[in-house]
N, C-alpha and C positions, 0 to 999 in steps of 0.2 A: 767367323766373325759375325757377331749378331750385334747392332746398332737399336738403341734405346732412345725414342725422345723424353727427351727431362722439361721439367715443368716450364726450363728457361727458353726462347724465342733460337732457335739457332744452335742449343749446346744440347750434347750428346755423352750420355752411359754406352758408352762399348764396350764388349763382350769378346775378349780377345781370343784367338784360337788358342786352344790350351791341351796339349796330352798330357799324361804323368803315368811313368810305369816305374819298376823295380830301380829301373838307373835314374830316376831323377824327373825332371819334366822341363817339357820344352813348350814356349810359347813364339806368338808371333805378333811384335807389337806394334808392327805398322803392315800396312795391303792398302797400297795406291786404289789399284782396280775396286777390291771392297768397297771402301770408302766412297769412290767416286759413285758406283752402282747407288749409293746410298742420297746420292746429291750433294755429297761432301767434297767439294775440290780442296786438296791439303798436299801441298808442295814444301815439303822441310825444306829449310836455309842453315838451321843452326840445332845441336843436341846440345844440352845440359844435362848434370845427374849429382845430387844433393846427395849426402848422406845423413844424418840425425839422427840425435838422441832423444828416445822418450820424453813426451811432454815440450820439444820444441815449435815453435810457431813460426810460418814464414807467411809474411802477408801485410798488406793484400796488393800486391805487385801489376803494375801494369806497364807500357808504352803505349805514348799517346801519337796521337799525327800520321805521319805518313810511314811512321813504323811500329806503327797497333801489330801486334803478332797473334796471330791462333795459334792453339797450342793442341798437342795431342801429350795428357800424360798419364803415367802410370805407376807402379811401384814393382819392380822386380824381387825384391825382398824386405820382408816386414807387411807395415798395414799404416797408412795414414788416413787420414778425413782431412780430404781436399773439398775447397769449400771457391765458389764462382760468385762475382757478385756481376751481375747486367750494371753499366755505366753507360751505356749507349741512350743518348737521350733519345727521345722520340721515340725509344723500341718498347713493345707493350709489355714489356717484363723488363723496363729501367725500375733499379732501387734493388729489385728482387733476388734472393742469391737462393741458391744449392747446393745442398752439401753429398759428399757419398762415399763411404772408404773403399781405398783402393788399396789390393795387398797380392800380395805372392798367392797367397790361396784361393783368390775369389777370381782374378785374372782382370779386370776389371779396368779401363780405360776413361779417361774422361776427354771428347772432345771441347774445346772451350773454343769461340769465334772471336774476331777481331774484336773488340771493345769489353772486353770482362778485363772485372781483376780478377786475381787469382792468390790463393795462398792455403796452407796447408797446415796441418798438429800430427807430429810422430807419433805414432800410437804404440809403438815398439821402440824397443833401442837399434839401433843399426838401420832404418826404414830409410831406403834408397828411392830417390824419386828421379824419376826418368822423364826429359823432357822433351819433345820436336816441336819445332816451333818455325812459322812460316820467314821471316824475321830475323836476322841478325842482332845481338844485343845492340843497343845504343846509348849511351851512358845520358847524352841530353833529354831523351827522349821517356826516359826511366822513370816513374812515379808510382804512388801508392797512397792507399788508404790508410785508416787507423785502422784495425784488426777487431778492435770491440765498435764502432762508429754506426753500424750500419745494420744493427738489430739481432745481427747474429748470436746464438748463447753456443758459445765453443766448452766442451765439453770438460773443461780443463781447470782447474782453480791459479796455480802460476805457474804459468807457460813460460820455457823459456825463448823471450822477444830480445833482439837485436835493437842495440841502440836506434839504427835506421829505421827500421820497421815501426819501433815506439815514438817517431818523432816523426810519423806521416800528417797530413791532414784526415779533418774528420771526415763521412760521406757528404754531410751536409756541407762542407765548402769547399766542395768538386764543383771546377768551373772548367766543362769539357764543351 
């Protein structure tokens, strides 16, 4: 495992162990010890794992309060651009987001800290997004952004958005 800092205050490109021989390939997409070595304390609560169609958009998702979740995600097959946007006021990269594809073949990990949204564009058909998350869902505690709100230029001409997702608020009327 090799740990990246990203331009964001806290969120990390990890570099996931990865073999591939003649039978296929095998990774390893979580290491407590690694992580920690790293100054990452990440205690999963909950996994999730999405599957999608080319060209869909999931985002920009967060929980707020006392059940803000870090997220450690990935993609086991396909290729998405998973994109973080800093909400954490006061931190010197609030407003600021990241983007960086993560796919079966690059092995490629995004740690994300308490206070991001988070959301994603299938870059493939079938792109499987793999989540651990410190955090249990909370349905009260559930919110998001608008997907285009916050300066981002997503790669995409019509993505396909979920009624929810297109009926978030903008970045500018986040009151966290």
């Amino acid at each position: 495992m090799k740990i990246t800092e990203t331009p964001l205050q806290d969120a990390y490109l990890i570099h996931l162990f990865r073999a591939e021989d003649e039978r296929g390939v095998f990774f390893k997409p979580f290491h407590f010890s690694g992580l920690l070595s790293e100054g990452i304390r990440f205690e999963p609560r909950e996994s999730i794992c999405s599957a999608s169609k080319i060209n869909v958009l999931r985002g920009m998702h967060f929980q707020e309060g006392e059940f803000a979740q870090a997220k450690l995600v990935y993609c086991p097959h396909g290729a998405i651009l998973d994109v973080i946007l800093d909400i954490r006021r006061g931190s010197k990269t609030y407003g600021k987001y990241y983007a960086a594809e993560l796919s079966a073949q690059n092995g490629h990990a995004l740690y994300i800290p308490e206070g991001f949204a988070h959301g994603f564009l299938a870059l493939t058909d079938g792109a499987l997004t793999s989540y651990l998350m410190t955090r249990e869902y909370e349905p009260a505690a559930d919110k998001g952004i608008l997907w285009n709100s916050f300066g981002y230029e997503w790669p995409v001409e019509n993505p396909i958005i979920s009624e929810r997702d297109r009926g978030f608020i903008k970045f500018d009327d986040l009151k966290i």
